[in-house]
N, C-alpha and C positions, 0 to 999 in steps of 0.2 A: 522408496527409502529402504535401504539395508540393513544399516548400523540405527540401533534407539537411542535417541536423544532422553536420557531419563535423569536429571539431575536428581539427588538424594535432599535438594532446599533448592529454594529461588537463588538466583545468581545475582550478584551486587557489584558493583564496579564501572569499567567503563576502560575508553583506551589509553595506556600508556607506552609514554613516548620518552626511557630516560636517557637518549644517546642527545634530547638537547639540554643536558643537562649534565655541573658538573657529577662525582661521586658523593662528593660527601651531603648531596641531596637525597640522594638514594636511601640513605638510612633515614631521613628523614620522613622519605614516601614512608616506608615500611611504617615505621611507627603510625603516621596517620590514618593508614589504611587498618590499622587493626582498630586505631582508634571508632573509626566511621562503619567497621563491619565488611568492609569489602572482601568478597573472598573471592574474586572473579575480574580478571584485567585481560585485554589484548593487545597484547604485542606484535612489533615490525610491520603493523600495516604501513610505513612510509619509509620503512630500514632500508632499502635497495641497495642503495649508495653506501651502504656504513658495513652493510652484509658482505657486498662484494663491489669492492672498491676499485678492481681493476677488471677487464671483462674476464672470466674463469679462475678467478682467483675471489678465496674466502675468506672472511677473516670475522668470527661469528665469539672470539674469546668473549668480547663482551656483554654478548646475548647467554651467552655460557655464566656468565657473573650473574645477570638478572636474573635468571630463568634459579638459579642455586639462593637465591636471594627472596623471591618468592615461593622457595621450597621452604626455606627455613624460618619462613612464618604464615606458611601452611595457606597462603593462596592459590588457588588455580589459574591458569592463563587459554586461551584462546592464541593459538600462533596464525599470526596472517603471512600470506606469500606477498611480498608485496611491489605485486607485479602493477598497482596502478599508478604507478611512481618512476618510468626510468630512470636511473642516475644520469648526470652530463656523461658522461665517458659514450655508453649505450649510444646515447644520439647523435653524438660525433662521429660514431664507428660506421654506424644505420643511416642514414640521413633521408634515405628511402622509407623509411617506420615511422615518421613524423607524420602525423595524420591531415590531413588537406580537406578544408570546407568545400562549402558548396560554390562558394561563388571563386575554387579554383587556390585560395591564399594555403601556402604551406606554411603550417607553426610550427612556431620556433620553440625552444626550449627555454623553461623561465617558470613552469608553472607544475602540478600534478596530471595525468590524464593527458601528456603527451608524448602517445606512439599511435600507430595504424593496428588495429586488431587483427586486421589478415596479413599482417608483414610476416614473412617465414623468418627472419630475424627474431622478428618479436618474440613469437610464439617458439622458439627454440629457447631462448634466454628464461621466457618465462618458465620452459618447462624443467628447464637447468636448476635455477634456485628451488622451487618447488624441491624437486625431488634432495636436493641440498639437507634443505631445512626437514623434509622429513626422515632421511637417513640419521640424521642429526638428533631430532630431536620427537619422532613418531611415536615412541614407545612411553615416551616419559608419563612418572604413573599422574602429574601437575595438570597433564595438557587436558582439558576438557573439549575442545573439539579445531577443525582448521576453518580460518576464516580467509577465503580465496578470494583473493585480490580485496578488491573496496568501492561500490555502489558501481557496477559495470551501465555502461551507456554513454559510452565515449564514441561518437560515430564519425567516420572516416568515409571520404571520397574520393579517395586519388586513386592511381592505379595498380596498388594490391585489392582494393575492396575491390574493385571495376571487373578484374579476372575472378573472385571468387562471388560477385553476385551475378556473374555470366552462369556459372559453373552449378550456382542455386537454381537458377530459373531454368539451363536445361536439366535441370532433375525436377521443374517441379512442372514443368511444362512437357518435355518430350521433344518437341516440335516449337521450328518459329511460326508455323502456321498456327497451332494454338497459343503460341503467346500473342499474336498477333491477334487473331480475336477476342481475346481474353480483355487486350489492353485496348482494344478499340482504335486501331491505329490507323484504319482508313481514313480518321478526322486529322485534317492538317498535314497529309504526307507524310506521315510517320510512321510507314510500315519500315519493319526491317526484313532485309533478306539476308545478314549474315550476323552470327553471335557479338561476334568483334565490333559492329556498328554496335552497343548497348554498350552506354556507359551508366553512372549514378545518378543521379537527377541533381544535375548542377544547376546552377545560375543560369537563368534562359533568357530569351527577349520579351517574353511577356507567362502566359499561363501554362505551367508543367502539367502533363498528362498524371489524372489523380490517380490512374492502377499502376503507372510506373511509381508514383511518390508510395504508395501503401505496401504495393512488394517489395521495395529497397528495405523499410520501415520490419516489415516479416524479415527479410534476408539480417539484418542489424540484430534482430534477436535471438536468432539462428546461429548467426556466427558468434557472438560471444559465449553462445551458451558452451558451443565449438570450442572455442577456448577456455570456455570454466573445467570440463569434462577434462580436457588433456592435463589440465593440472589436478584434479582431482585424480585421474587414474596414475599419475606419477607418483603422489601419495600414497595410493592405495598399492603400488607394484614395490615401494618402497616397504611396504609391509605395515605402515599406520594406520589402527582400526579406529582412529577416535572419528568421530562423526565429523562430513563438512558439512560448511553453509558458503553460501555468499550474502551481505547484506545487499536487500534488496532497499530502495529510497522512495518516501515520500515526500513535500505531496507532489513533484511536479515531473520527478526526472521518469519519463516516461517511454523509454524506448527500448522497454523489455514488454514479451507477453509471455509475464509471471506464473501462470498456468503450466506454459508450456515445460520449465523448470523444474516442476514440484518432484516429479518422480526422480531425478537429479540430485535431490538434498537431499541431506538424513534428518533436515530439521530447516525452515525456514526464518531466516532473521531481516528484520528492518532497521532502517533510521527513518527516525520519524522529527521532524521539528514543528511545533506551531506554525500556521501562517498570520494570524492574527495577536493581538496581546487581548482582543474584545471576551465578552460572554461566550459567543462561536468557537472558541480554541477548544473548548470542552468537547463538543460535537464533533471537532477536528479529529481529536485523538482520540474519540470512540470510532469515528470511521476508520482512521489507519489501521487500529488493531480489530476492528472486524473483519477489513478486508486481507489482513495479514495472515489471519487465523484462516478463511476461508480457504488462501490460495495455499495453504500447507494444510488443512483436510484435519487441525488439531494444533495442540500445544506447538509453542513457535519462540521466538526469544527476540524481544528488543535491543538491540546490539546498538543503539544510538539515539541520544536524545540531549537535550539543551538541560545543564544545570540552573543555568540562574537567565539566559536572553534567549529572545525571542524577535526573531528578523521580521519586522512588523514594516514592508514598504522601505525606505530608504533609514531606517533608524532600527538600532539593539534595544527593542521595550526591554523592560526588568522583569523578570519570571520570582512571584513571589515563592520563597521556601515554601508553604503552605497548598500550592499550585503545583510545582513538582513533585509534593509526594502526592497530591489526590491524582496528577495524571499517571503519574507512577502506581499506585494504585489501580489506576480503569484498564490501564494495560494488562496486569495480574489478573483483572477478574476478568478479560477475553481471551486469556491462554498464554500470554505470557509469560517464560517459563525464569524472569527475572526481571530487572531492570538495568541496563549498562547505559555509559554515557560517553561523548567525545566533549571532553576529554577527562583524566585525572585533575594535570595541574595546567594549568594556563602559562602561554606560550610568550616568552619574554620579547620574541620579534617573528618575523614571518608573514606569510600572508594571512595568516588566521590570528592574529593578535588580538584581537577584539571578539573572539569565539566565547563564550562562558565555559568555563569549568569548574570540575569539584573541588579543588582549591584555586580560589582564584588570586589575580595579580597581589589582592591586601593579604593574603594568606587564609589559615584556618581560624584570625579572631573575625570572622566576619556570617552576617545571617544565612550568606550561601551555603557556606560550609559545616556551620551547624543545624539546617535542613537536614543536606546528607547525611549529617549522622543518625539524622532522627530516622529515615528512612530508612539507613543500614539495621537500627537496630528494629524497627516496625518491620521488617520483613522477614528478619531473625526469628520474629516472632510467629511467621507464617509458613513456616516448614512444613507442614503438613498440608497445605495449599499445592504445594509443587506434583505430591502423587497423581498422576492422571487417571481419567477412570476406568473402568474394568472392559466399561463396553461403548460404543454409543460418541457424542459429541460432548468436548467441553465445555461448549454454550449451547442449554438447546432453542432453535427459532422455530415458529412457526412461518415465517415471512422469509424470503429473498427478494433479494437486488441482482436480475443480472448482468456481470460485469466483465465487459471483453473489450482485448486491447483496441482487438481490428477496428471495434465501433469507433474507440477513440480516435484512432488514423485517421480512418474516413473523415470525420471534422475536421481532419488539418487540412487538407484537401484546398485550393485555394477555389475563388468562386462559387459557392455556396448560393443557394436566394438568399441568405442571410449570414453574413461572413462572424458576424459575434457567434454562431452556433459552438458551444462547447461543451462537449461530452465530460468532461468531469465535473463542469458545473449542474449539469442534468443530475448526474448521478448523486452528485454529496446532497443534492437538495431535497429528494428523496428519500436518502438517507438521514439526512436533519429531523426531517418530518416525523420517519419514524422512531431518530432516538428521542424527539419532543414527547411523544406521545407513552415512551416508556418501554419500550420494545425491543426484544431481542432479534438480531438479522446477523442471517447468514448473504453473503456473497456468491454467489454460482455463476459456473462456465457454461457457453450452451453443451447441451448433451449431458449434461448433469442430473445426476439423481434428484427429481425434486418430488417426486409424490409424497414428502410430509407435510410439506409446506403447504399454508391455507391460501398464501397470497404470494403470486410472482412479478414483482417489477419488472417493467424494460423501459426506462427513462427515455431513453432514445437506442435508438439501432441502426443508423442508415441503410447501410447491406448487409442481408444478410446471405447465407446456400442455405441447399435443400436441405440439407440435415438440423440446421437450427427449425424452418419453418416447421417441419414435419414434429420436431420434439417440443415445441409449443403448440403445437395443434395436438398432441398426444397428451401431453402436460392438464389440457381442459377439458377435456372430453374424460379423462379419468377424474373430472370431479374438483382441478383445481381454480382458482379465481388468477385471472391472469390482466393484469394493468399495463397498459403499453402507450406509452407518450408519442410527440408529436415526431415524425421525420424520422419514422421508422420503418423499416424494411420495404424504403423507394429504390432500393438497387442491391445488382445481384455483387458476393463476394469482389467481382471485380471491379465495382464501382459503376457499373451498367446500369443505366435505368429501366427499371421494366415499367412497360408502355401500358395504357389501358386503363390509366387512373392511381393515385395513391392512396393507400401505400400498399405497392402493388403486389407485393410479398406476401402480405398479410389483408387481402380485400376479405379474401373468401371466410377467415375464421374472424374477423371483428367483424365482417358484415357493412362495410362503411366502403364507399368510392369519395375520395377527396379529389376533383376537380384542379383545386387553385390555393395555391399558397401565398399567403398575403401577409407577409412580414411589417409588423408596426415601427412608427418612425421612432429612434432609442428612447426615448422620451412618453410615449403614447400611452396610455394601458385603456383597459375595455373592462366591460364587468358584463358578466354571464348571468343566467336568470337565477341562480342557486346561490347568487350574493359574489361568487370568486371574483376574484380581480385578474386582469391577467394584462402580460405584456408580450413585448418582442415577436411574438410569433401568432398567428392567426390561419384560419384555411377554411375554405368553402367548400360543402358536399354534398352529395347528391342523397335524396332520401331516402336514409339506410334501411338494410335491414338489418335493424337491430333497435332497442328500445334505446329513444333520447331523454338522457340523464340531466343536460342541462343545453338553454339555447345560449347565443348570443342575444345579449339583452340590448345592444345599440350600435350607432352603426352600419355600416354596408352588410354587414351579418346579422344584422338583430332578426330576432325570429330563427333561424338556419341552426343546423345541429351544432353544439361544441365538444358534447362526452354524450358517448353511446356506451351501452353494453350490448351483445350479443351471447343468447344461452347453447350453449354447441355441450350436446354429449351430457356429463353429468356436471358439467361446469358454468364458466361463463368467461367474457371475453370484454373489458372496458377500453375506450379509446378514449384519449383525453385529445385533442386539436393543435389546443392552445397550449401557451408557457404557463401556469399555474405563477402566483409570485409565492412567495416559500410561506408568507403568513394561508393564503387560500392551499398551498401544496398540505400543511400543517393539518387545517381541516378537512379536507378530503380524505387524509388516512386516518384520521382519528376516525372519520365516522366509518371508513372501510373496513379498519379491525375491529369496527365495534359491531358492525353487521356480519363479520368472518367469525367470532367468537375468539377474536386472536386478543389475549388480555394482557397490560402491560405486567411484567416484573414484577413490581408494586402496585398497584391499581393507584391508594394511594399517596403515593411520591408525585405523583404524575402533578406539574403546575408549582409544586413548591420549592424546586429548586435541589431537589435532593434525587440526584442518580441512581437506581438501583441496577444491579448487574448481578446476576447468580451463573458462579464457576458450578463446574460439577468436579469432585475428587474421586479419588480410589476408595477413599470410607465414607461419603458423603455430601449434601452440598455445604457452598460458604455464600454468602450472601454478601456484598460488597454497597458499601451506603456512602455516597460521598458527597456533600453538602457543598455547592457551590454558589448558594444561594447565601444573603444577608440574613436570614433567620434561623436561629437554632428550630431544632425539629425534635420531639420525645416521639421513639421509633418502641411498639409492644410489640411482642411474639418469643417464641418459644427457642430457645436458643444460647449460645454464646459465643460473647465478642471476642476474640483472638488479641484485638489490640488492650484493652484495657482488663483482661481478663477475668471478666464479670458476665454472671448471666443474665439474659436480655426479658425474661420474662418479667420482672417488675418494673422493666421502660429502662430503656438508656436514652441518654441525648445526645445527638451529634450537634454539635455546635455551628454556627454559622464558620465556614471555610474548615471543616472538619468533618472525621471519616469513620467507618466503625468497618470492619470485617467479622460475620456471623456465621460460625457453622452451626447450622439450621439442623432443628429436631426434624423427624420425618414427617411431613405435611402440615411443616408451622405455617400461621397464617401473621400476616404484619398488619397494623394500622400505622398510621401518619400523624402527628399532630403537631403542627409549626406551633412554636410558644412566641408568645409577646413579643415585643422589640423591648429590648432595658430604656 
């Protein structure tokens, strides 16, 4: 990162869109947004068409209105290029730049997120406006930073991507002799002897080779990043010092390895939406924004989220006002350096008609919209929150989760022993466990710094190289406690199994040979001697060396290991067998940070419904309390609330669906007390 992301307050807003709308709405916006506090909007992420209405021809007068419009009532803006949108004209001209599935079908145009990301077309056009819009408007003193392109992970298979994932693999191979062993291609006839025979992994007859499906998957994120950079350097040649980002997406679009990005940005941003309308949404949006904050290394900025719905399965649940400022809140106290939304005003047709926004279809007399304002003005209030700190992390953990894409890959992979295996479900479960329990977690990459950490997750890992195995055998032996789930490190980087017992990667530092993998039928669970319950997944072993933490208790396994630990060095090394179900995952880590000495946030909040999170500042901490629970809670300690402006040492209450923010005296201690039900 080059340029600092250091906003002077949290950012409030979200995206606006006035070209579908007439003018004399415009003054409308403005009014409302000073009403609601917004001092932070982004524009032209979907402008393409209105920017440059013919191909090399500009026509920007109107973005010259807005941009003058938002100056004169002292908003900042976010300008997006907004290359994830071709206009009709483009794909007429291109028809080659239309991105082409797997099973061969070229799309048509009709929608957003239709071009080929290695089209030389493309990538010229894109880097045309780009450079436009920052000649244009680079310098303006409004612009707070650029937002390039909009949630990248648009993948293409036709024959631009086909020449430039040739072009990848011989750079990343050398040779077809070592891609050829790499990929395993003596199985099924599938050697290649010329670059030209490798295409993308299209639509086959039956099973695709899983190291051609995981390096296309690598090449995907590779090459867009290819493309983020070219627009960012057109920016930057242009002479605009304001920081970029691209928004990165949760929870599903998955076909970036975000890591790889981070030194790329000057600051990393997300969209995040619930997947749920349940109790779990909570959990949801502390996962996104831990692992948002991990993969930027610090302060970070939420660039997108749901005003009022929440895409719950085939239906829009209702997101109460009350619900979006507490998640608006969880986000603030894991480093986010605001809160924005998609969108401002809800879209009178389109394909997103039914999106929530901050004004929505009924207007501003509605509960949505006066949420927002409560937020605008609750965060107005936390100005001094946004300072980051002098040294050190914004959140400090004692715990990680680690998190890599490749792992994810691998599970896509088809043919599996167990085709349900899904790595992000491993992972959030994990991390459930640990936000149940009250705990602060960082996210890490392999190769990562971790000697602070008391306790290292690896939910699952399929393959790993040598360099991850070596850094977790380093990792334990310096004294850390390291937890590694089931279906972990049975094959090398390119999806190879290595021979000789699972999980073969990892025999010699857990101490365990697993023999036989013996997946339960979707329905089945088993219980282990230490009370867990477990399902889907099961395995037979040989008698380790290492000490057994818990058997199976019935059964073709009863009796037989199910969690070992192993003491290597000055540490030690846990294997779990089985799938944990998330209430037994739940206990397992409560009783593991309680033997690590790793102690919740609030010790206790923990069971009552009441979130704790402590940000770190430039002059101090804040303590973040968000009640998601049915019962008010009288919260003691040494302090004061930011929001209601009171000091917390005679007991404040946060009410049931209510929130408090506390910058905290120097080693205040809190107690917990949930009061009565009325």
């Amino acid at each position: 990162m080059t340029v600092p992301f250091a906003p002077a307050r949290l950012l409030f807003g979200g995206d606006y869109n006035p070209e579908q709308w007439p003018r004399e709405v415009w003054a409308e916006d403005m009014a409302l947004m000073r009403r609601a506090g917004v001092n932070t909007v982004t524009i032209g992420v979907f402008s393409w068409a209105t920017i440059e209405p013919r191909e090399g021809e500009f026509d920007a007068g109107w973005l010259d209105d807005v941009v003058a419009l938002l100056d004169e009532n002292e908003i900042g803006f976010f300008l997006a290029t907004p290359t994830a949108s071709p206009p009709p004209w483009f794909t007429l001209a291109h028809p080659d730049a239309l991105p082409v599935r797997a099973d061969g079908t070229r799309l048509s145009h009709g929608s957003r997120d239709t071009y080929a990301i290695s089209a030389p077309a493309y990538r010229h056009a894109a880097r045309r406006i780009a450079r436009f819009l920052a000649e244009r408007y680079g310098a303006h003193p409004r612009l707070r930073g650029w937002h390039v392109h909009n949630e990248y992970g648009s993948v293409d298979h036709g024959p631009h991507a086909a020449a430039a994932f040739r072009r990848w693999l011989r750079a990343r191979y050398g040779s077809l002799e070592a891609l050829n062993d790499a990929w395993y291609t003596a199985f099924w006839s599938q050697r290649y002897d010329g670059w030209d025979e490798i295409l993308p992994p299209l639509a086959t007859q039956y099973l695709a080779n899983p190291a051609h499906a995981v390096d296309f998957k690598r090449f995907c994120s590779d090459e867009m990043l290819a493309a983020f950079a070219e627009q960012r350097d057109e920016l930057r040649a242009a002479g605009s010092t304001a920081p970029v980002t691209t928004n990165f997406m949760h929870p599903s679009w998955d076909h970036l390895n975000q890591w790889d990005w981070r030194e790329h940005l000057d600051v990393v941003s997300v969209d995040h939406y619930l997947d749920t309308d349940g109790a779990d949404g909570e959990a949801h949006a502390a996962y996104a924004a831990d692992l948002t904050r991990s993969w930027g290394g610090g302060p970070w900025l939420l660039m997108e989220q749901a005003a009022a719905g929440i895409r719950d399965g085939a239906r829009h649940a209702f997101k109460e006002p009350d619900r979006v400022i507490r998640n608006s809140l969880g986000y603030v106290a894991r480093g986010s350096q605001g809160a924005l939304f998609f969108q401002w005003r809800a879209s009178a047709g389109g394909s997103e008609t039914w999106h929530s926004a901050m004004v929505p279809h009924v207007g501003p007399q509605s509960r949505t919209f006066e949420g927002i304002t409560e937020l605008g003005a609750l965060l107005g209030r936390l100005q001094e929150v946004a300072a980051p700190p002098h040294d050190g992390p914004v959140v400090e953990s004692d715990v990680a989760v680690l998190w890599e894409a490749n792992g994810r890959w691998s599970l896509q992979t088809p043919h599996l022993p167990n085709d349900d295996l899904d790595y992000t479900i491993e992972v959030r479960s994990v991390h459930r466990a640990l936000w149940r329990a009250g705990a602060a977690v960082d996210f890490v990459r392999p190769g990562a710094d971790v000697d602070r950490y008391r306790v290292l997750f690896v939910p699952t890992l399929m393959a790993l190289d040598d360099g991850t195995v070596a850094w977790l055998t380093r990792y334990v032996e310096a004294g850390g406690h390291l937890v590694v789930g089931r279906f972990t490190g049975v094959a090398d980087e390119h999806q190879r199994v290595v021979a000789g017992g699972y999980p073969g990667r990892l025999r010699d530092l857990l101490g365990v040979r697993v023999t036989e993998h013996l997946p339960l039928a979707p329905d089945e669970t088993q219980v282990l001697s230490d009370g867990s319950t477990v399902d889907q997944w099961t395995e037979r072993m040989d008698p380790p060396q290492a000490d057994v933490l818990a058997t199976y208790a019935e059964g073709r396994l009863a009796g037989l290991p199910a969690v070992t630990r192993r003491h290597v060095g000055g540490g030690s090394a846990t294997y779990v067998s089985a799938r944990l179900v998330q209430e037994s995952w739940d206990a397992f880590v409560a009783a593991l940070l309680a033997e690590r000495g790793v102690t919740p946030v609030v010790p206790e909040a923990v069971g009552t419904g009441l979130e704790a999170i402590r940000r770190r500042g430039a002059e101090g901490t804040y303590l973040f309390l968000l009640n998601h629970g049915e019962t008010s809670v009288r919260v003691l300690g040494k302090g004061h609330d930011l929001i209601t402006d009171t000091p917390t040492d005679p007991g404040i209450t946060v009410p049931a669906g209510g929130y408090a923010v506390i910058r905290e005296t120097p080693d205040a201690t809190w107690s917990v007390h949930p009061l009565p039900s009325p």
